[in-house]
C-alpha positions in Angstrom: -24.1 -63.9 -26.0 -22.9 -67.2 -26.1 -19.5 -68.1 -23.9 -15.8 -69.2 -25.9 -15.3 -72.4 -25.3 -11.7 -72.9 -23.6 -9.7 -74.8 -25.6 -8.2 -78.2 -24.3 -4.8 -79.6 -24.9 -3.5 -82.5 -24.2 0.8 -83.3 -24.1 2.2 -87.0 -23.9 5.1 -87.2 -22.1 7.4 -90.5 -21.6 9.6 -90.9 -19.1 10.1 -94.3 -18.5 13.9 -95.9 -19.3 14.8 -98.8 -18.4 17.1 -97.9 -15.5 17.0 -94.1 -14.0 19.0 -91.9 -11.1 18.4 -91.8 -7.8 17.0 -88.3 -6.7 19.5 -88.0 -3.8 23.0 -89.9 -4.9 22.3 -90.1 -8.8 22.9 -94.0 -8.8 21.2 -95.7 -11.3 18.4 -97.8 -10.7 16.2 -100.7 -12.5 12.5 -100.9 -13.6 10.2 -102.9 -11.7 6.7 -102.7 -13.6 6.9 -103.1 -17.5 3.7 -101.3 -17.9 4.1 -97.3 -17.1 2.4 -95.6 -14.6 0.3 -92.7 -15.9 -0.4 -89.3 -13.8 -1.5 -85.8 -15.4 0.1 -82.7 -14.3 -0.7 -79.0 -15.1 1.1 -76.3 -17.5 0.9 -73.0 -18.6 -0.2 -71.8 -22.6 -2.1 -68.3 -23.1 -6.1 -68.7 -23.1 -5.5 -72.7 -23.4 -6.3 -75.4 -20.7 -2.6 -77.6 -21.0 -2.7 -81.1 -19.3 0.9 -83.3 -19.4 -0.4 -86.9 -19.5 3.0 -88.2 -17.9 4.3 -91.8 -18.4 6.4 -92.8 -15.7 7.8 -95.4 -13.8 9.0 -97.6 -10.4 12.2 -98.3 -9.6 14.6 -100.7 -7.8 17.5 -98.8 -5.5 20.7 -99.6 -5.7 21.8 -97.4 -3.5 21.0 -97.0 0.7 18.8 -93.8 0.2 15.5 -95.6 -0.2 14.0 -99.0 -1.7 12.4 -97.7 -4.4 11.7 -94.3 -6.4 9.7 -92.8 -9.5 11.3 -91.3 -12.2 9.6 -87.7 -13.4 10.6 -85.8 -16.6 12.7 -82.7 -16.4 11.2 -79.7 -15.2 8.0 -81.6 -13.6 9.0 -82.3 -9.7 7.4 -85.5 -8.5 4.2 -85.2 -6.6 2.9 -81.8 -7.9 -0.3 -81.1 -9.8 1.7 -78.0 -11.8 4.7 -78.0 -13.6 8.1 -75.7 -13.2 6.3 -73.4 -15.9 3.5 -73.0 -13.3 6.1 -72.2 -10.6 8.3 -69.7 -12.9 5.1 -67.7 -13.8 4.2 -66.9 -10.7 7.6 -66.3 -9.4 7.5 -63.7 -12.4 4.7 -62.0 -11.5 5.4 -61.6 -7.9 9.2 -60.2 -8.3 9.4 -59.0 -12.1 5.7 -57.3 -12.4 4.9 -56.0 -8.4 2.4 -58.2 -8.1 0.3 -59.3 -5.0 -0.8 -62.7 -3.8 -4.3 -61.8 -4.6 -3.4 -60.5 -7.7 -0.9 -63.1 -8.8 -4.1 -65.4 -8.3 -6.3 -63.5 -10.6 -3.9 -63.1 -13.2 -3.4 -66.4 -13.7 -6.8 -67.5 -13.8 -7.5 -64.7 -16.5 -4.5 -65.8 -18.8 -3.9 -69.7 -18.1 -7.3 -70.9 -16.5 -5.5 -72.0 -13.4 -7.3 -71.9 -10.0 -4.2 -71.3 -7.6 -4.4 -71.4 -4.1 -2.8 -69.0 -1.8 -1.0 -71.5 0.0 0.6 -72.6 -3.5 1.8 -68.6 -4.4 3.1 -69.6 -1.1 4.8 -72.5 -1.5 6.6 -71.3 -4.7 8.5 -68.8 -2.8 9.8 -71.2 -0.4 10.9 -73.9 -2.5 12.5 -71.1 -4.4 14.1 -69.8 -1.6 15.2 -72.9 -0.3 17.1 -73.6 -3.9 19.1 -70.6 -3.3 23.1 -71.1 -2.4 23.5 -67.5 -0.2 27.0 -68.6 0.6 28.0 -68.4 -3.1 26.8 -64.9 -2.9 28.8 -64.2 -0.3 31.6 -64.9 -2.0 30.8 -63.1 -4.8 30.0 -60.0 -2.5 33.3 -60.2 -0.9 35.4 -60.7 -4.4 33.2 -57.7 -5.7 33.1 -55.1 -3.0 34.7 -51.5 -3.7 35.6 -50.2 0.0 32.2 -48.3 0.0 29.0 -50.1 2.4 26.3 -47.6 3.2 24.2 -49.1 6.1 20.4 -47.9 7.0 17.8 -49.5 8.9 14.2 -49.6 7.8 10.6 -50.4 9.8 8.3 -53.2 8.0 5.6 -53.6 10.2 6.8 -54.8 13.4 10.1 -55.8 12.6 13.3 -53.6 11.2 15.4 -54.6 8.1 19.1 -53.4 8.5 20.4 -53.1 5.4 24.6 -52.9 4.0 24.8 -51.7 0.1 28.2 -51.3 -2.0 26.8 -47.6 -3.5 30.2 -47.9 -6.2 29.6 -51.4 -7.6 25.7 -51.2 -7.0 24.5 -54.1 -5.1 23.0 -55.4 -1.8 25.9 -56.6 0.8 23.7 -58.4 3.3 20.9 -58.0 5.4 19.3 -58.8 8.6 15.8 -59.1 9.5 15.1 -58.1 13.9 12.7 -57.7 16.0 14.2 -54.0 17.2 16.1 -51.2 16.2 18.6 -51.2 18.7 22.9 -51.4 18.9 23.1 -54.7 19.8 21.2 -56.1 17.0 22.8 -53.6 14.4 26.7 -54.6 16.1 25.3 -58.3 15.9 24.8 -57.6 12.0 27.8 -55.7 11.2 30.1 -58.1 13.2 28.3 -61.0 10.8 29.4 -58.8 7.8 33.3 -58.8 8.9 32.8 -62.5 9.6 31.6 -63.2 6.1 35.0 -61.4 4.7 33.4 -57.6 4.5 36.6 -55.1 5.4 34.9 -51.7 4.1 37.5 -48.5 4.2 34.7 -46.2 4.4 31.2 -46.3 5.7 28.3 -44.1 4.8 25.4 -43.7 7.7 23.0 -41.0 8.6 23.4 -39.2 11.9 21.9 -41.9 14.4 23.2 -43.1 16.9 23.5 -46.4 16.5 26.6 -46.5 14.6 29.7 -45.1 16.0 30.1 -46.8 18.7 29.8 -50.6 16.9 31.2 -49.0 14.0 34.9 -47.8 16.2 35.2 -51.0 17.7 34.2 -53.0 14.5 36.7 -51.3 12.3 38.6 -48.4 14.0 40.9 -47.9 10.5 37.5 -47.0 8.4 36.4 -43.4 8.0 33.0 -42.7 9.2 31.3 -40.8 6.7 28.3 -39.1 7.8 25.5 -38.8 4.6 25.6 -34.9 3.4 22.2 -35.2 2.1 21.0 -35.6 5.5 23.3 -33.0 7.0 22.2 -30.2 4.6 18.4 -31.7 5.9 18.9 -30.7 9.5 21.0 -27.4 8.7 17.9 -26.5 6.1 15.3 -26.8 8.8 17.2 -24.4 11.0 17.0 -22.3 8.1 13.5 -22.5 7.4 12.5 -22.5 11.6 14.4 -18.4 10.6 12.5 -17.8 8.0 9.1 -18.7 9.5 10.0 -16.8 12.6 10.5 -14.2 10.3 7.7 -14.2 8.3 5.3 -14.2 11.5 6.8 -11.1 13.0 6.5 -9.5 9.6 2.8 -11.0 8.9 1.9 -9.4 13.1 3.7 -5.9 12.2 1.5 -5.7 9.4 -2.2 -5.7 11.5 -0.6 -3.4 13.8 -2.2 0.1 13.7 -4.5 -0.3 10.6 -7.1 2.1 10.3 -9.8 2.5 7.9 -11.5 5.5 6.5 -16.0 5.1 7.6 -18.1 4.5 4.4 -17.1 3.7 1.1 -14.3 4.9 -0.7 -15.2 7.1 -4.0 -14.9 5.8 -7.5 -12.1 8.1 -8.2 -10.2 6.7 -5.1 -10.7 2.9 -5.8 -9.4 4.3 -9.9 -6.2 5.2 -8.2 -5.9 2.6 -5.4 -6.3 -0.1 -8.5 -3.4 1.7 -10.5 -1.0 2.4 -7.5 -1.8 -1.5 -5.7 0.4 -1.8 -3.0 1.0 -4.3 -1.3 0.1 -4.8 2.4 2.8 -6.5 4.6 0.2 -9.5 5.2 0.3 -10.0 1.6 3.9 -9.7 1.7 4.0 -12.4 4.3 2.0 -14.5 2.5 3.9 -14.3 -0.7 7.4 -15.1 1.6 5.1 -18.5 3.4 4.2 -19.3 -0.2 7.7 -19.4 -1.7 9.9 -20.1 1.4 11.6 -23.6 -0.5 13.3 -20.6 -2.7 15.7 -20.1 0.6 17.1 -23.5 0.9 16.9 -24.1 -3.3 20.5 -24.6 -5.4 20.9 -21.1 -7.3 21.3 -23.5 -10.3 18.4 -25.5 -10.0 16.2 -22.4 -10.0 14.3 -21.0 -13.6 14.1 -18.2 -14.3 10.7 -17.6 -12.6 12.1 -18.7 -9.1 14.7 -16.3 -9.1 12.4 -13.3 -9.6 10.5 -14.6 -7.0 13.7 -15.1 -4.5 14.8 -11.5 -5.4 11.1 -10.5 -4.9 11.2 -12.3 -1.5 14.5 -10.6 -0.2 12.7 -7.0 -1.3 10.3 -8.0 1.0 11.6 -9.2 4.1 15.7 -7.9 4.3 16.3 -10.0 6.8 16.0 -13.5 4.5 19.6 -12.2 2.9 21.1 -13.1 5.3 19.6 -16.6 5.2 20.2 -16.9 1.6 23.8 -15.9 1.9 24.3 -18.9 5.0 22.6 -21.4 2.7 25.0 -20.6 -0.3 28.0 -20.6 1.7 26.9 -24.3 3.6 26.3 -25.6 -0.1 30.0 -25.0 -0.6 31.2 -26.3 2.4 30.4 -30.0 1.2 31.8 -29.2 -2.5 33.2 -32.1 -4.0 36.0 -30.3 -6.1 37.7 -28.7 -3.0 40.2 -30.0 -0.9 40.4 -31.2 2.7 42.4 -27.6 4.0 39.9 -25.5 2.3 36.7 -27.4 3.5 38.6 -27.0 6.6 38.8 -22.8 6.7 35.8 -22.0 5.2 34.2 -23.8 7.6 36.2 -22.1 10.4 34.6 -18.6 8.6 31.3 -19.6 8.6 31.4 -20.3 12.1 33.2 -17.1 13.0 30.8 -14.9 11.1 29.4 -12.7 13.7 26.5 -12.3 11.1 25.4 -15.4 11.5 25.6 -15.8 15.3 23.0 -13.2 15.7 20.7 -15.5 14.6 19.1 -17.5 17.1 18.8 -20.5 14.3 21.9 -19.9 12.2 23.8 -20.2 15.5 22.3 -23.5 16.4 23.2 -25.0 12.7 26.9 -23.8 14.1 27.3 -25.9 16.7 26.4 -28.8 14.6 29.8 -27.9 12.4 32.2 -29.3 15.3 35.5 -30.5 14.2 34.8 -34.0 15.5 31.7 -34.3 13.2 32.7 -32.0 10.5 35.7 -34.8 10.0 33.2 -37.0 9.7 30.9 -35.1 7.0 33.6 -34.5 4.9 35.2 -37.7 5.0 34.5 -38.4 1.4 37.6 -35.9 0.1 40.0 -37.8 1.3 38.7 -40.1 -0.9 39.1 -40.6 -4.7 35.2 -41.3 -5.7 34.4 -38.6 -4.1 30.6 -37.8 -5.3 29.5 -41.1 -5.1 30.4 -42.1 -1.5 29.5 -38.5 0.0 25.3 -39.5 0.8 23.9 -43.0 1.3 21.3 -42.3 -1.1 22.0 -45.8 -2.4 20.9 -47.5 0.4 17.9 -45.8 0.8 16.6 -46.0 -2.9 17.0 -49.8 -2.1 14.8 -49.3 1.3 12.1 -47.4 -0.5 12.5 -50.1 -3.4 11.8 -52.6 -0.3 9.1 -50.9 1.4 6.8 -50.2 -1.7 6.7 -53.8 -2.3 6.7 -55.2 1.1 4.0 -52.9 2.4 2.2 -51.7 -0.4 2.1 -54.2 -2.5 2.2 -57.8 -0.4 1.5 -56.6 3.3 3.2 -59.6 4.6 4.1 -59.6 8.6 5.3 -62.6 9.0 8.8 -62.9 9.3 9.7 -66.1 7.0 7.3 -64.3 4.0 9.5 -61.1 4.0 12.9 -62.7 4.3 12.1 -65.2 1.4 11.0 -62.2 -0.8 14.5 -60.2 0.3 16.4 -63.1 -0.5 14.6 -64.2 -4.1 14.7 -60.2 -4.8 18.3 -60.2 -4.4 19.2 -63.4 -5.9 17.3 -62.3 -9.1 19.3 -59.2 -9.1 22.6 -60.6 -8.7 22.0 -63.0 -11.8 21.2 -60.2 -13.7 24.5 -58.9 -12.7 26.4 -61.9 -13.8 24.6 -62.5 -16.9 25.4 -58.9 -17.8 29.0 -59.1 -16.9 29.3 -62.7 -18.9 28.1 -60.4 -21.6 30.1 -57.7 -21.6 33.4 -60.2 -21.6 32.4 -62.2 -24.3 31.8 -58.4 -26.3 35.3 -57.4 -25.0 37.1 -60.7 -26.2 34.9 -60.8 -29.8 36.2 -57.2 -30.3 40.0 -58.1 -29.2 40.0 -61.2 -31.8 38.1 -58.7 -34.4 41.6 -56.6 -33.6 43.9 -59.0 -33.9 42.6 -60.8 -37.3 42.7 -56.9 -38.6 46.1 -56.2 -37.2 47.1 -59.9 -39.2 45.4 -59.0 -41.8 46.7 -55.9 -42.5 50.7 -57.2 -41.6 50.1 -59.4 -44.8 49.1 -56.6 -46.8 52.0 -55.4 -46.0 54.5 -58.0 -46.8 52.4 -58.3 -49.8 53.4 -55.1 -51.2 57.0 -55.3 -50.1 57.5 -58.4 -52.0 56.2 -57.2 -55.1 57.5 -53.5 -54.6 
């Protein structure tokens, strides 16, 4: 089978005027040579080999930032074999698609018939990243910011990214890349963040260690609000540690004092051991290992199938009731439609409910319900957004976001790689914001003049039919 010929294009392109800017001031310079220089730079088209055969030309400065310079049409940087197309499609393909380097590389061979280099998917996220004005966002973080910053830290490779989101307005506050996961890089980062204008009035974190401390001396009027998800995480495994104690004294009970008749039982026997099956108590067990996520489960999130099986479970083993009743009543302590006084006593009756302390587990969840911390996890109703700032789920959706690309996708450990990608995946997302914001006012003032040429039209109407009433 004969091979498709690629097919060849060639653009002219003149940029050659008599007198042109300098790259640095913007002072007009002359021509020196009448006859243009000619060089040929690379583009992009779909299955098609595009060459720019640029006219250019020499110039005289006027000005003290050099003696001469070239000129170089708009959106083709002097002294590059590939255009800003070039640039823009890979850029594209490494923050828009997922894309790796080795992939980016393939793709664009496939498609365009360019033969990249790594060192050039390289390069276009560096002079991208050195384009980019952070202190502008900065500003634009501090005019934007609700109150709310949940902070976590994540692990790429051998470094630690700590990270500051705005859950309520939904975007990236700032973030640091260090070498450890320690308090006196995370105070160094936070103290940065009030620096650059950040005065949150509450702050979401998990239940490290890190942050109370640096977060007290930082800013002592903010309420520390400790992420529920992650509380109900810890008080669930106590839960579970009960149940599989449980289940193992139940699933020994069971082989205790088994015996079995000699030979083979009759034909009439197995006939009415198949239509009275019981159960053994190993099977039991086995059912309550099987389905022991039904203890910790919402009631509402259950079908209908799981709540057979929970009421099945609780038949089998008693003593899981009283796990079930613990978990139902710790689900309502963090309720957002309660008030502070009444997060307050039922969580002095949970702790005084001589039901749970007699279990070993139950009673160790307790002590993590002290008033100094329980302040702390329920921080969020004195608050008016009350479901939004009570987890820091937002911050870590952004970390998992972060960590599938960084170390599934790319694999980069080098530390200038992985801050250039943080910073062009933020930027991108930040200029989606604004573009979508420009958008909604332009909608919001279109409608209002819609409105008012209605209201006019309609007041003329009126005067219309007064006059001729």
């Amino acid at each position: 089978m004969d091979a498709v010929a690629v097919k060849t294009k060639t653009v002219k392109v003149s940029c050659c005027p008599k007198t042109f800017p300098c790259p640095t001031c913007g002072r007009l310079g002359r021509r020196k040579n009448r006859t243009p220089l000619t060089r040929q730079v690379r583009s992009i088209a779909y299955k098609e080999i595009v060459v720019l055969d640029i006219e250019y030309a020499e110039y005289r400065a006027e000005c003290e930032c050099c003696k001469t310079f070239s000129s170089s049409p708009p959106g083709i940087d002097l002294r590059r074999r590939y255009d800003n197309k070039v640039r823009d499609a890979v850029l594209d393909r490494i923050l828009e698609d997922k894309m790796n380097v080795q992939a980016v590389r393939v793709a664009m061979k496939r498609d365009f018939f360019l033969d990249l280099s790594e060192g050039f998917v390289y390069d276009c996220l560096h002079d991208q990243a050195a384009q980019l004005d952070m202190d502008e966002y900065r500003r634009w973080a501090c005019e934007e910011f609700s109150g709310t910053m949940c902070v976590d830290e994540l692990h790429l490779g051998r470094y630690t990214l700590l990270l500051a989101t705005d859950p309520v307005k939904d975007f990236p506050v700032g973030f640091a890349l260090v070498a450890s996961n320690d308090q006196e890089h995370m105070q160094r980062f936070l103290k940065n963040l009030k620096n650059h204008g950040i005065s949150p009035k509450v702050v979401i974190t998990d239940g490290s260690n890190l942050y109370p401390k640096v977060l007290g001396e930082l800013w002592p009027t903010a309420d520390h609000q400790l992420c529920v998800f992650h509380v109900m995480q810890d008080l669930n495994r106590y839960v579970l540690d009960a149940v599989k104690r449980m289940r193992r004294k139940m699933a020994a009970s069971g082989q205790k004092g088994r015996k079995r008749k000699r030979g083979r039982p009759t034909k009439k026997a197995q006939r009415s051991a198949s239509r009275k099956k019981k159960l053994s108590l190993k099977e039991k067990s086995h059912f309550v290992f099987k389905h022991r996520y039904l203890i910790v489960t919402r009631r509402e999130n259950m079908t209908k199938q799981q709540k057979k099986d929970l009421q099945t479970m609780l038949e089998y083993l008693p003593g899981l009731r009283t796990l079930r009743t613990f978990v139902d009543r710790i689900q309502t302590l963090f309720d957002a439609e309660q008030t502070e006084h009444q997060a307050l006593c039922r969580r002095a009756a949970l702790v005084n409910c001589s039901e749970f302390q007699s279990v070993p587990e139950l009673a160790n969840a307790l002590e993590m319900l002290t008033p100094e911390k329980f302040k702390k996890m329920t921080a969020f109703l004195r608050r008016p957004k009350r479901s939004r700032i009570r987890t820091n789920n937002h911050v870590e959706r952004t970390n998992r976001t972060l960590r599938y690309f960084e170390g599934v996708r790319y694999k980069w450990r080098e530390r200038r790689n992985i801050v250039r990608f943080l910073l062009l995946a933020i930027t991108r997302r930040w200029n989606a914001r604004k573009q979508e914001a420009a958008t909604t006012t332009k909608c919001k003032t279109t409608a209002k003049r819609g409105t008012a040429a209605a209201n006019q039209r309609r007041s003329k109407d009126k005067s219309r039919k007064s006059l001729s009433g």
